[in-house]
C-alpha positions in Angstrom: -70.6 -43.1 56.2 -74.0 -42.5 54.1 -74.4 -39.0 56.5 -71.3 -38.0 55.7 -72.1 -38.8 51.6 -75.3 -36.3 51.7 -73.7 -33.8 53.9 -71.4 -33.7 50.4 -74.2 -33.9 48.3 -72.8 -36.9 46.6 -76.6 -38.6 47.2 -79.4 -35.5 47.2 -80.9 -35.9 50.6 -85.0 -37.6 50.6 -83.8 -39.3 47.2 -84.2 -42.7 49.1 -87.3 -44.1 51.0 -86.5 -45.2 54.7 -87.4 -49.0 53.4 -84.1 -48.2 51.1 -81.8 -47.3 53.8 -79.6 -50.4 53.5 -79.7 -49.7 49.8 -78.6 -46.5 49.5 -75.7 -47.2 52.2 -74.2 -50.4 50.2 -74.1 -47.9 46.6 -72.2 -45.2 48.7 -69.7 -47.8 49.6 -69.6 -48.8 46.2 -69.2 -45.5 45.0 -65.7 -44.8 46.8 -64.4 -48.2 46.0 -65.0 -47.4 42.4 -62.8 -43.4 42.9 -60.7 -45.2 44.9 -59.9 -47.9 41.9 -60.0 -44.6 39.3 -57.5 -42.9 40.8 -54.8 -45.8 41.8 -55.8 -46.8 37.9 -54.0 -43.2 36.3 -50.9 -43.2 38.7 -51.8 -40.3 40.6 -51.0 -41.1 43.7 -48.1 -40.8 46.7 -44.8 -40.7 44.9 -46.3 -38.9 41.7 -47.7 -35.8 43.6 -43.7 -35.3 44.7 -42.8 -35.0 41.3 -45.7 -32.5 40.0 -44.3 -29.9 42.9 -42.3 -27.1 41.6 -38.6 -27.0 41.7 -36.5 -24.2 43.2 -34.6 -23.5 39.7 -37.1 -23.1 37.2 -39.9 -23.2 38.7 -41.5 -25.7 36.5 -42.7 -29.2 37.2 -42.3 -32.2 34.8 -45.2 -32.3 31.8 -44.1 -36.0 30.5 -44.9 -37.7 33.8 -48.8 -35.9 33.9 -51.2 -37.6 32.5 -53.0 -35.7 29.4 -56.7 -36.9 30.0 -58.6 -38.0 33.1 -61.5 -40.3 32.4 -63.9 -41.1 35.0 -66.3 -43.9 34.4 -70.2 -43.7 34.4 -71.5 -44.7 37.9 -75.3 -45.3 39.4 -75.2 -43.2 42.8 -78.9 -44.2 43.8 -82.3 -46.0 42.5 -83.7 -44.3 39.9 -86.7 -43.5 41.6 -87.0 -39.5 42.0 -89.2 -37.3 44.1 -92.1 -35.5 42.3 -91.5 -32.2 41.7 -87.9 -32.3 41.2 -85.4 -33.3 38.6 -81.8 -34.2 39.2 -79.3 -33.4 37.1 -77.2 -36.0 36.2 -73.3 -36.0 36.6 -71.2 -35.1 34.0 -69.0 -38.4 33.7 -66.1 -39.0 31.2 -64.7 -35.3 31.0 -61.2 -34.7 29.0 -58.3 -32.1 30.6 -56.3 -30.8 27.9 -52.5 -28.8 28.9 -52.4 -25.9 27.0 -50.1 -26.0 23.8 -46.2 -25.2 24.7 -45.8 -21.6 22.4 -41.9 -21.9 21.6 -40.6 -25.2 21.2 -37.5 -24.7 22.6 -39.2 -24.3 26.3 -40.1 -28.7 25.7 -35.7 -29.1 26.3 -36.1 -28.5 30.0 -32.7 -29.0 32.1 -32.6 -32.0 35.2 -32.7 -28.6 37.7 -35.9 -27.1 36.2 -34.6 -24.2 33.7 -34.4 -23.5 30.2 -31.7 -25.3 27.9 -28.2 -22.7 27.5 -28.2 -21.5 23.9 -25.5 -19.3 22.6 -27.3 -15.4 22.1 -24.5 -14.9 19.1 -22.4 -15.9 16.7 -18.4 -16.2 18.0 -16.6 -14.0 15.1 -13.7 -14.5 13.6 -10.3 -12.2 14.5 -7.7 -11.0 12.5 -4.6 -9.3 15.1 -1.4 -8.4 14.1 1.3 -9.9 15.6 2.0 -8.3 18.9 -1.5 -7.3 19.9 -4.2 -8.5 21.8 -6.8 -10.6 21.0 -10.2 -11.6 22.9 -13.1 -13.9 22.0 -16.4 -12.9 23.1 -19.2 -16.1 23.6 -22.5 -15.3 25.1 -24.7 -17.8 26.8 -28.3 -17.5 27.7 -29.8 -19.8 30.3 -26.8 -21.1 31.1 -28.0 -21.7 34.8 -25.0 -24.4 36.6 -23.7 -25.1 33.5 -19.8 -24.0 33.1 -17.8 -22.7 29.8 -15.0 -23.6 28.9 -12.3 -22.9 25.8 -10.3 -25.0 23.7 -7.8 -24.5 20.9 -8.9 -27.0 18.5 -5.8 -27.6 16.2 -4.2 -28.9 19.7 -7.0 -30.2 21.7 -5.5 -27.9 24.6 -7.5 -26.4 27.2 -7.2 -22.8 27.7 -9.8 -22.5 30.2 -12.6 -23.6 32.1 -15.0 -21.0 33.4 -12.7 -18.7 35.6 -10.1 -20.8 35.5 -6.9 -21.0 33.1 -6.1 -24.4 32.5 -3.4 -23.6 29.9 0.4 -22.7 31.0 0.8 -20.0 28.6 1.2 -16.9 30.7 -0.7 -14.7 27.9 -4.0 -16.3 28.4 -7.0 -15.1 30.8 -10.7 -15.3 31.0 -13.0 -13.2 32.7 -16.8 -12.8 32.3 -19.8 -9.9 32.7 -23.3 -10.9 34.2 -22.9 -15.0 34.0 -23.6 -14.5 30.0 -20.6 -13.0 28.6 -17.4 -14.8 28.7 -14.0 -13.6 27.2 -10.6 -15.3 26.2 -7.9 -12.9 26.1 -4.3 -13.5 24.3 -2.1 -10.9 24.8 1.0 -10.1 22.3 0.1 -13.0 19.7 2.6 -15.1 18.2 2.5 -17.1 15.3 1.7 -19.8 17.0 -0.9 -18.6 18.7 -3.1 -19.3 14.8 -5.9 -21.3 14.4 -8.8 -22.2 15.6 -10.8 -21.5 19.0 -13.8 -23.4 20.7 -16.3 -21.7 22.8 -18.2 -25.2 24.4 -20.8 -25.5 27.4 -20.7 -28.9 29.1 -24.5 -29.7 28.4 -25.5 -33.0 27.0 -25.6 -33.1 24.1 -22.6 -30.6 24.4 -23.1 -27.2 22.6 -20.4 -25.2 20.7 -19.3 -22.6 18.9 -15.7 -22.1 17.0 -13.9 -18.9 15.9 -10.6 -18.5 13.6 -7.8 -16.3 15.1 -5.4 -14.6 12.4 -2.2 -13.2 12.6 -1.7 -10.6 10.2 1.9 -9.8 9.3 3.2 -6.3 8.0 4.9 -6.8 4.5 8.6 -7.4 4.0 10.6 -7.6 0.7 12.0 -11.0 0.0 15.5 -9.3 -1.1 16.4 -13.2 -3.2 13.4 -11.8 -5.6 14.0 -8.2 -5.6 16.2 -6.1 -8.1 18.8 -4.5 -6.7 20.4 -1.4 -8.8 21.5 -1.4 -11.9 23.1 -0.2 -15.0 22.1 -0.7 -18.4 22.8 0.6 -22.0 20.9 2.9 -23.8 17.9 1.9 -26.1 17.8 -2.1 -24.0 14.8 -3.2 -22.4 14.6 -3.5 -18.9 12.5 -5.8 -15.9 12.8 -4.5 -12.8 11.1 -7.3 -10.2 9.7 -6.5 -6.3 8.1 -9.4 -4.1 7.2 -8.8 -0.9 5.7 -11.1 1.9 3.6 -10.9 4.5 -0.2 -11.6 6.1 -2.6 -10.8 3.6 -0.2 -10.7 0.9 1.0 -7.1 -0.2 0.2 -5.3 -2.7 3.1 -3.6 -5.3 3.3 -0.3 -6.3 5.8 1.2 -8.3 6.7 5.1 -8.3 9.4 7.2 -9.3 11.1 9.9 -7.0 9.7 13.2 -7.4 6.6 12.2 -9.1 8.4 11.7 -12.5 6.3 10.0 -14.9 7.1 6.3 -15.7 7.1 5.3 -19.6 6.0 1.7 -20.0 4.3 0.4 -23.4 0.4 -0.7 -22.7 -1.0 -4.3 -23.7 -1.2 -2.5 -27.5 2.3 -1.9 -27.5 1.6 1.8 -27.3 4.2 4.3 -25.1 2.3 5.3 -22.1 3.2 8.1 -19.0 1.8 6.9 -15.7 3.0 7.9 -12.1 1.9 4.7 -10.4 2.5 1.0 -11.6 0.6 -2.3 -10.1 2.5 -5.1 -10.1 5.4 -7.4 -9.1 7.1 -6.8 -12.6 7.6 -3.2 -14.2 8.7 -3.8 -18.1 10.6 -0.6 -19.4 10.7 -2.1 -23.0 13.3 0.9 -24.3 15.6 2.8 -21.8 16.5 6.0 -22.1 18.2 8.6 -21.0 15.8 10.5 -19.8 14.9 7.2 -17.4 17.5 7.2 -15.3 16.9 7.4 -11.6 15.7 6.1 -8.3 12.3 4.0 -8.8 10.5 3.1 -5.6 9.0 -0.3 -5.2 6.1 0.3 -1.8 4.8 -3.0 -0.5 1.4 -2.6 1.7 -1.2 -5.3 3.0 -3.0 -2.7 5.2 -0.8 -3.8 8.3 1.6 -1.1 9.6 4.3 0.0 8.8 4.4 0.4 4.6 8.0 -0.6 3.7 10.0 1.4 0.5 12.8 -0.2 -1.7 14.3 2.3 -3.8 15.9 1.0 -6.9 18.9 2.5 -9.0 18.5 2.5 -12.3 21.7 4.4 -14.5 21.6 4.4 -18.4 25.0 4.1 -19.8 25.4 5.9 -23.2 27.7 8.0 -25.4 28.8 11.5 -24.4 27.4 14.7 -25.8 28.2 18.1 -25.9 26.8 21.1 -26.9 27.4 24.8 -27.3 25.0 27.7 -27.0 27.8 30.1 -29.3 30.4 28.9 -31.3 31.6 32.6 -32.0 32.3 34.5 -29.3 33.9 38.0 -29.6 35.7 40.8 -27.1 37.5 43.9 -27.0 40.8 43.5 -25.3 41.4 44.1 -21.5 37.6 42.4 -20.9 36.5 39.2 -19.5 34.7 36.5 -21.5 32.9 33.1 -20.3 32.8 30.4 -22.4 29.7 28.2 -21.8 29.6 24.1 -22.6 26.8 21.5 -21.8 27.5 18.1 -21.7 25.7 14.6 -21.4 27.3 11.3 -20.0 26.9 8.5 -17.9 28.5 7.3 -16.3 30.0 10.7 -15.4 32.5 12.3 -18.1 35.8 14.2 -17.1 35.5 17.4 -18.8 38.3 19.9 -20.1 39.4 22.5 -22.2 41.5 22.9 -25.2 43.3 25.7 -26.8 44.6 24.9 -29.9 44.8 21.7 -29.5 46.4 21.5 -26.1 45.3 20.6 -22.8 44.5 24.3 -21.2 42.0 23.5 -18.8 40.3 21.1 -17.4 37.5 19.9 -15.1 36.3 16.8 -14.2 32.8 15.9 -12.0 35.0 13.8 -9.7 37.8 16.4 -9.8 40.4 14.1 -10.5 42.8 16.0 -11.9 45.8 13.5 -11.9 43.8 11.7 -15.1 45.6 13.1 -18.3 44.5 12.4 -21.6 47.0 14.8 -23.8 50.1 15.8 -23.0 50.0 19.6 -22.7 49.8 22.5 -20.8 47.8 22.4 -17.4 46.6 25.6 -15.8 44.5 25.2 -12.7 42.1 28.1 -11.0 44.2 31.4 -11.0 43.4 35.0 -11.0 43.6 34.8 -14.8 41.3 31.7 -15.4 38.1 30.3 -13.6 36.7 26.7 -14.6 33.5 26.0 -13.2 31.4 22.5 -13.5 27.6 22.4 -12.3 25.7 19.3 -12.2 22.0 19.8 -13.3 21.1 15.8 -13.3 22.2 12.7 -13.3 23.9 12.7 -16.8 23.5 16.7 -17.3 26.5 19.1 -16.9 27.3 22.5 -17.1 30.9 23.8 -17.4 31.5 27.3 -18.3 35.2 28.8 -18.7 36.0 32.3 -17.7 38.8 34.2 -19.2 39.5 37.6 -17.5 41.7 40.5 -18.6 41.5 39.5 -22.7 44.7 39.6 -24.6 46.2 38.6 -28.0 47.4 35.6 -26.6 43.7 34.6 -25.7 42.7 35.0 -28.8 42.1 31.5 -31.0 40.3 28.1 -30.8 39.2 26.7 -27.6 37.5 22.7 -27.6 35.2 21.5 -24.7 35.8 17.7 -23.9 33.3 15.7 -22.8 34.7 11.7 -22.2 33.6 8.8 -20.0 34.3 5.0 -20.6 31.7 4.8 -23.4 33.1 7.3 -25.9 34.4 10.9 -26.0 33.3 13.8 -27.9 33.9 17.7 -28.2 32.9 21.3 -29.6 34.9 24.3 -30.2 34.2 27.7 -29.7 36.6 30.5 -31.4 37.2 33.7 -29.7 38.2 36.6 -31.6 39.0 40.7 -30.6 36.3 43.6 -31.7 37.0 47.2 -32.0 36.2 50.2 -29.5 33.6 50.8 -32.3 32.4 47.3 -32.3 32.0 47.8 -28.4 29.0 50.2 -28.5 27.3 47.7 -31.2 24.5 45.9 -29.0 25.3 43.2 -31.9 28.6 42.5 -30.5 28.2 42.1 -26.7 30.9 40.5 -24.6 28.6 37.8 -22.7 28.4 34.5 -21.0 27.3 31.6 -23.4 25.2 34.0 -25.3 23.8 36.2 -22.9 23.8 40.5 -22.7 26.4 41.4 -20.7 28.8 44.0 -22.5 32.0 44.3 -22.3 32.9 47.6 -20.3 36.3 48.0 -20.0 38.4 50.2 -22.0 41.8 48.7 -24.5 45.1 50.1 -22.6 46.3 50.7 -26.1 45.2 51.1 -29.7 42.9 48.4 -30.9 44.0 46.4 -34.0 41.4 44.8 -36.6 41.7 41.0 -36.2 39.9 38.7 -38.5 39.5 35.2 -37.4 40.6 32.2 -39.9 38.0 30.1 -41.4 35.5 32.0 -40.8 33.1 31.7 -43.6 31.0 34.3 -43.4 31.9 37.7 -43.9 32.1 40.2 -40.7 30.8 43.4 -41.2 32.3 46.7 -40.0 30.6 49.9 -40.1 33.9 51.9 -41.6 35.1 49.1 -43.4 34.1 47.4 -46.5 32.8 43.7 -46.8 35.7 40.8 -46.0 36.1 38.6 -48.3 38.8 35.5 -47.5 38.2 34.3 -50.8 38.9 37.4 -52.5 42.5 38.8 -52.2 43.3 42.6 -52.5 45.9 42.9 -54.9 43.7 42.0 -57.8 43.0 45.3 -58.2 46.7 46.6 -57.7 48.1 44.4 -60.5 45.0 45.3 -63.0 45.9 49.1 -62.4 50.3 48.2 -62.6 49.8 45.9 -66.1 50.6 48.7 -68.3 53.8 50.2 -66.4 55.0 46.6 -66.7 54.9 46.2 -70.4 56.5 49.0 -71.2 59.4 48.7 -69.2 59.4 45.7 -71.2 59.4 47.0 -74.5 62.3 49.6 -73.5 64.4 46.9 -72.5 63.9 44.7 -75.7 64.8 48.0 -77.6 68.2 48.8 -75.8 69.2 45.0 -76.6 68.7 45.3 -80.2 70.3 48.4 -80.7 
């Protein structure tokens, strides 16, 4: 035993005398009692060395069951007596081992197999889907070693899934993964019901989550119970046309007119302002007019195909009115004339002419020609006459008259009717015959409501001076003097026959007497 101690150089050899042999023999047995004692002392000894080997997952071993510091104790290996000439150095006793610091602090959570703790490598986001697409939930997990995934729709406590297999019996669901870190839900054509909220969970303990919120977006549609429908009003009332629409985010309103026709509303001033788009639920027309009437637009959008349009009729009722562009309309005979007439009404007037007070022609917008209003004479299209009616808006009209072939009997008063259920109103136009001479005037054209076409044709037959009645201002001829209604022409005849008269007279008062 002692050879063996200096062949280690646990006792330096010649340290002892030969007359210290036994000495030196019972310190060395000493000596391992004492390492033996140490090490049994710190727990380092048959069963611990099994648990500092390394493991096949992590390749770590465990750091709470090591000992931080090993002391050894202070122990006299021989006499003190040295050798000349040389000095021993004395054993360095009561040494400290330090483990080096652990950098992150997250490596201390060590798994039962030897890796690193799972932690989730992002956030689960939130979806929005419209209803009838697809929607998939993306969790990644680092470390996540034997540890298994699984998903669960919160609101329900159901299961959808648990690693790569669908617990859930709704046929729309599936996981897969990528790499053993990236696992995916998938929903296909989401309902309603499919709303709410979603847990991405790894079965560690503690466990660790993560949640996400699925939306179902919903395209806009108008809830018709709050929406205007067309109507009519009077002219000069106020008017509140209402739109609501529902859906997922809730739509917005916008208001429009058809062919980008300006809206008049009155500002939060009270001031009349033109705008082509409105915003809001609620468009206030504080004073309708005429001019109003039409198809407004009410477009609902929340960003979720399709946008949806309501159009909205809006009609003004009001009084009719008529207008013509000549009230004086001359021709020679044998020509044709037009006579022109624009009307307003709303709802929509049945129009007609009058000569001399008589029904002569008529035209209505819903050619209803069984509705008679006068008793009278009824002529419809012939070769002679030509009644035409154009519609220019809404409440706009245009009817024009043509007359061809001019003749005396032609000649006279001629009323354009205008009359709906609100009222009925009218304007005359007199036509009267001008000379061959008048002809080549460019002042007196034949024409259509006013315009330049002249009057071609040639009179069959001798062409008599007509003067209208009641005709206040004078008509001017070039070989004629001025006409003067209110002037007769015998005033000049019985100035120049005054003195004839008096002396016939005076004869006759003569032959009485004598």
């Amino acid at each position: 035993m002692s050879r063996r101690l200096f062949n280690q150089k646990l006792i330096p050899r010649g340290l002892c005398k030969q007359k210290m042999k036994w000495k030196c023999i019972l310190g060395a047995i000493l000596l391992l009692t004492l390492l033996i004692n140490e090490v049994e002392l710190h727990g380092i000894g048959k069963d611990h060395s099994k648990k500092m080997r390394l493991e096949p997952w992590g390749s770590t071993f465990n750091l709470e069951n090591l000992p931080r510091h090993y002391h050894s104790k202070k122990v006299d290996q021989c006499p003190t007596s040295r050798p000349e000439g040389r000095h021993r150095r004395k054993p360095r006793v009561g040494n400290t081992h330090h483990l080096p610091p652990l950098k992150d602090e997250e490596h201390r959570h060590l798994i039962i197999k030897g890796g690193f703790q799972p932690v989730f490598a992002e956030e689960l986001a939130n979806l929005s889907v419209a209803r009838g697409r697809d929607a998939r939930f993306k969790c990644i997990v680092d470390n996540l070693g034997g540890y298994k995934v699984g998903w669960v729709k919160v609101d329900t406590k159901a299961i959808q899934a648990i690693h790569d297999h669908v617990i859930t019996h709704n046929p729309r669901v599936s996981v897969s993964h990528s790499d053993h870190a990236t696992w995916y839900l998938l929903i296909k054509k989401v309902e309603e019901s499919d709303r709410g909220m979603y847990m991405c969970q790894v079965n560690t303990d503690p466990m660790i989550y993560q949640m996400s919120f699925l939306e179902i977006l919903h395209p806009p549609d108008f809830d018709m119970l709050e929406t205007s429908s067309s109507i009519e009003v009077q002219e000069g009332s106020p008017l509140k046309l209402q739109c609501k629409a529902f859906g997922r985010p809730k739509p917005r309103i916008i208001w429009r007119r058809e062919n980008n026709t300006e809206i008049n509303i009155r500002d939060a001033d009270g001031n009349k302002v033109k705008v082509e788009n409105y915003y809001g639920e609620v468009l206030d027309l504080p004073k309708m007019m005429r001019s109003d009437m039409g198809n407004y637009m009410c477009i609902a959008t929340n960003g979720v195909p399709p946008t949806i349009i309501k159009t909205i009729r809006v009609t003004v009722r009001f009084h009719p009115m008529v207008q013509v562009p000549n009230q004086l309309v001359g021709a020679p005979l044998g020509t044709d004339i037009t006579l022109v007439c624009f009307a307003e009404a709303y709802p929509r007037s049945i129009n007609y002419w009058l000569k001399d007070g008589k029904v002569w022609f008529k035209s209505s917008s819903e050619m209803d020609l069984t509705f008679m209003y006068k008793i009278g004479e009824l002529v419809f299209y012939n070769k002679k006459y030509d009644v035409e009616l154009q519609s220019l808006s809404d409440y706009e009209l245009n009817m024009t008259l043509k007359i061809r072939n001019l003749t005396e009997r032609d000649m006279g008063s001629y009323n354009c009717v205008s009359k709906n259920p609100v009222g009925e109103v009218s304007s005359q136009i007199r036509v009267y015959e001008i000379t061959d001479d008048r002809s080549s005037n460019p002042l007196n054209k034949a024409y259509r409501g006013g315009s330049n076409d002249v009057a071609t044709k040639k009179p069959k037959r001798p062409v008599k001076l007509l003067r209208p009645a009641n005709v206040g201002n004078a008509i001017r001829d070039e070989n004629a003097k001025m006409y003067n209604p209110k002037q007769p022409r015998l005033q000049n005849r019985a100035k120049q026959s005054f003195p004839y008269v008096c002396y016939l007279y005076l004869s006759l008062i003569f032959y009485l007497i004598v």
